[in-house]
Steps between C-alpha positions, in 0.01 A plus 500: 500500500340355214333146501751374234783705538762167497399358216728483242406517116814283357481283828617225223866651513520463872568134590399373847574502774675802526463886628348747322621869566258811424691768452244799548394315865918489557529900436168556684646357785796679499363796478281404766803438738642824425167686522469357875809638624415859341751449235781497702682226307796506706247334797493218296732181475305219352552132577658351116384132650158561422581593067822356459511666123713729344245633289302577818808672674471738196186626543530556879833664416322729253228579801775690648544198727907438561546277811434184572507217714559131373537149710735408316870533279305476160219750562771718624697477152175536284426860667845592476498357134179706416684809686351529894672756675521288849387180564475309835599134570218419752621172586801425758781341215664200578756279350586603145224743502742745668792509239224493227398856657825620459539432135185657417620806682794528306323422195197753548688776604196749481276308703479515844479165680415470818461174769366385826636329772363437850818403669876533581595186300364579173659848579783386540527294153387816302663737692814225386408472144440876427863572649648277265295602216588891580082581571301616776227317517157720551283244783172548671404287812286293477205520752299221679154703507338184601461306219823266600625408186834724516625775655597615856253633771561830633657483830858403636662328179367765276740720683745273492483463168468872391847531700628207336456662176719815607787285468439376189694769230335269196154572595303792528159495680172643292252470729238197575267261355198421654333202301088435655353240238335350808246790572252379206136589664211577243424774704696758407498704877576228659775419301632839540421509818745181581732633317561821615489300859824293351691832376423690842822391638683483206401865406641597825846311459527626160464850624821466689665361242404810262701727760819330392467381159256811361444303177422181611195339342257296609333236214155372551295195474348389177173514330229409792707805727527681187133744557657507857860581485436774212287743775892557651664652295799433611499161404608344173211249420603172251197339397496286216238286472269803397702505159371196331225446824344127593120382623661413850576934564229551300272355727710595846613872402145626376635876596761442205325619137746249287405269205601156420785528209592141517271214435550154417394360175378110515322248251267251532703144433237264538139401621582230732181423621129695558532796703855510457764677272865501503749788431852519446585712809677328725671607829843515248332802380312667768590567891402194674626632864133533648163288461362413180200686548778823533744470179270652196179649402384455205306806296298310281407234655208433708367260794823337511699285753862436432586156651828404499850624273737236403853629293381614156093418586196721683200300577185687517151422581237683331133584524434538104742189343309537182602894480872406389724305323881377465659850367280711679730836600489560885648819694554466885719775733717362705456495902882585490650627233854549621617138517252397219664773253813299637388173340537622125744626275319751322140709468272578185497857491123634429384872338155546441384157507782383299837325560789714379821403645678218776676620760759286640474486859865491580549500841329195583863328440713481819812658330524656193824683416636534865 
């Protein structure tokens, strides 16, 4: 990867802070997804939290890429909008969330949507809702693999459960999900290694399953599980960080080959005092979930420290003050680039060095049409 590959020639169009998208880094990375799973596109559903654009749901849908998974109603309805064969709901719907579903079943009538639940209750509503509606609602289960966020752990309620869901006529079962976001070792064997310890008995469970429901699926992990999950191939993977890719699985996932397609653009806004220089990168504008030391790298910037991060201001101590001045262009990838692509509205689109387009990112609204 060359030296200066970011920088970008009419950086004076792109106002800061804000995201700057390179497209050829987007399609090598999507290539580089499909590439890992031998082509086999239909292996792939990719997480829409990480992109939220319907520009970028274009190109994956282009790839040969057609199902998806989304967290929630609104990256559902941009896939559907951009024409994804099936997307799934990963995320147990509550409240309002469930009769929003149902209009954006009737209204995208050649997309599959699926959801997940983890128990009888929240069977019971959709199993409700699709009966009144006239649907039958496709669900996977959602598995506790360990990471105890959501889902149910195999045992006694799973059973239960599956049992449960024989009753319900506005349902019909697809198979499981099995979310491990937990197992994040740099390593990469011995984060395969743990997690082929967490699927052991869930292979075995789902096994059984198969012998009654022949076509049941089972949907795996996400990005770190991704070089993991794709050895089995009978597992649909759904990474989705890899598309746009961050420093934070850029340093962890060294076995994945992906390039950083989303950095942050910042300015220098003042000169405060020796050794120090301020930027207008705030935690507004970038994930500010871990340490400051873990949130961005800058590219071209050297022996740096950066201090502190008020609303709207970055405060950075450097080694060579005299170096720059107020207007100075920086570019920085994010730690995390899911919930920092989540923090703006739209991204300067950049082709060989220059900006070209915006791309709306759409999805970072709660609701959009339904």
């Amino acid at each position: 990867m060359e030296n200066n590959w970011y920088t970008i020639q009419n950086v004076e169009t792109v106002d800061s802070p804000s995201i700057a998208l390179y497209l050829e880094h987007v399609k090598y990375n999507i290539n580089e997804m499909i590439s890992l799973v031998d082509g086999k596109a239909q292996r792939l559903m990719p997480h829409i939290k990480t992109n939220k654009m319907p520009k970028v749901m274009e190109l994956l849908l282009a790839s040969g890429i057609s199902n998806f998974k989304a967290s929630t109603i609104s990256e559902a309805e941009i896939a559907a909008e951009a024409g994804a064969e099936s997307v799934l709901i990963a995320h147990q719907l509550v409240g309002p969330k469930v009769e929003r579903l149902m209009d954006l079943i009737k209204h995208f009538q050649k997309t599959q949507f699926s959801t997940i639940l983890d128990n009888e209750d929240s069977a019971d509503l959709l199993n409700q809702k699709g009966l009144e509606y006239g649907l039958t609602i496709p669900i996977y289960i959602d598995i506790n693999n360990g990471m105890n966020r959501s889902g149910i752990e195999i045992g006694k309620g799973l059973d239960e459960l599956m049992a449960y869901l024989n009753t319900c006529k506005g349902l019909s079962f697809k198979g499981f999900h099995v979310y491990d976001g937990h197992l994040r070792d740099s390593d990469f064997s011995e984060r395969k290694t743990k997690i082929e310890k967490g699927f052991k008995i869930v292979n075995t469970y789902f096994k059984a399953v198969q012998e009654r429901f022949p076509d049941a699926r089972m949907i795996c992990g996400g990005t770190p599980s991704f070089t993991s999950h794709l050895i089995e191939k009978s597992r649909i993977t759904s990474p989705g960080t890899c598309v746009l890719w961050d420093w934070g699985y850029g340093e962890k996932l060294t076995e994945q080959n992906f390039k950083p397609a989303a950095l942050l653009v910042t300015r220098v806004i003042s000169k405060p005092t020796e050794g120090i220089i301020t930027v207008d990168l705030g935690h507004k504008s970038v994930a500010a979930e871990n340490p400051i030391d873990k949130r961005v790298k800058f590219l071209n910037l050297e022996d740096y420290e950066l201090l502190s991060q008020s609303e709207e201001h970055g405060v950075i101590k450097v080694k060579h003050w005299d170096r720059y001045k107020v207007g100075d262009v920086f570019y920085g990838i994010p730690y995390h680039i899911c919930p920092t692509i989540n923090l703006h509205d739209e991204v300067s689109v950049i082709e060989n060095g220059q900006k070209v387009d915006t791309w709306e990112i759409t999805a970072r609204k709660r609701k959009l049409r339904f």
